[in-house]
C-alpha positions as CSV (number, residue, x, y, z in Angstrom):
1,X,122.1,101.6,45.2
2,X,123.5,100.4,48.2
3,X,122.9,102.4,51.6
4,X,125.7,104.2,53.1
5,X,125.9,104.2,57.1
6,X,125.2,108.0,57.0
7,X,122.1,106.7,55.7
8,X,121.0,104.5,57.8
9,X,118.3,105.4,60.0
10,X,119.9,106.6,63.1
11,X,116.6,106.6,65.4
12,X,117.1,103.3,66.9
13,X,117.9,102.8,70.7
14,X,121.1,101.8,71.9
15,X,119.4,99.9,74.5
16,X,116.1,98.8,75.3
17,X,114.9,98.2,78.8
18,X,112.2,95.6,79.8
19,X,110.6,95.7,83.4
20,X,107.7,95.4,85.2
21,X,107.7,99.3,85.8
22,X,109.5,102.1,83.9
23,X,112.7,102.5,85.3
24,X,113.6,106.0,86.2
25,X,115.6,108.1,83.5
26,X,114.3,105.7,80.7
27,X,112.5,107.2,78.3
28,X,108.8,105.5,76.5
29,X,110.5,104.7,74.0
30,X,112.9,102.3,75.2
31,X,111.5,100.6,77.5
32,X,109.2,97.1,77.2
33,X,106.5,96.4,79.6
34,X,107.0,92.6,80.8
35,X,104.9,90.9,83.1
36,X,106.6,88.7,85.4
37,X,105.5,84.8,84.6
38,X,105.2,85.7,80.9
39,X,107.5,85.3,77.7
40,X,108.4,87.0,75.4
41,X,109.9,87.4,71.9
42,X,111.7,89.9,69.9
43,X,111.2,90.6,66.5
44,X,113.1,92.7,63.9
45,X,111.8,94.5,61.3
46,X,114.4,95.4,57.9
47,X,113.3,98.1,56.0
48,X,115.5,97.9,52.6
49,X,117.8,95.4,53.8
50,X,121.2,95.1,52.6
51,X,122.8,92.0,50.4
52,X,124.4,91.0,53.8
53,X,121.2,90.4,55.3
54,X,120.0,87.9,52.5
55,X,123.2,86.5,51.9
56,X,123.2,85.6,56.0
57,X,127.1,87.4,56.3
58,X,125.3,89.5,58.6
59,X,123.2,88.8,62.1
60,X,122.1,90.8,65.1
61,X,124.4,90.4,67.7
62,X,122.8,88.5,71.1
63,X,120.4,90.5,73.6
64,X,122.6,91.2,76.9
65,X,122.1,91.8,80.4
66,X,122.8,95.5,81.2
67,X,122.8,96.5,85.1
């Protein structure tokens, strides 16, 4: 049965920040220690995916720059 968006779990971040230090008025939660010289990757989890995801109609959008 496929998931409806009321659904869907609605506990993901809008936006993630990643720093060296915790930018005021972000909260733990969404915000990613970096340390300056060294990558990083992001990886996604799917819990349940939907037939979009395994028929590839369907990609994360691109990470942006947010000032």
């Amino acid at each position: 049965m496929p998931l409806s968006s009321s659904s869907v779990d609605q506990r993901i971040p809008e936006a993630l920040s990643t720093s060296r230090g915790k930018p005021a008025g972000v909260s733990d939660g969404n915000w990613i220690q970096t340390m300056p010289g060294k990558g990083w990757n992001t990886i996604l989890r799917f819990y349940n995916p939907l037939e979009s995801f395994f028929d590839k109609s369907w990609r994360p959008s691109e990470i942006e720059l947010v000032n």
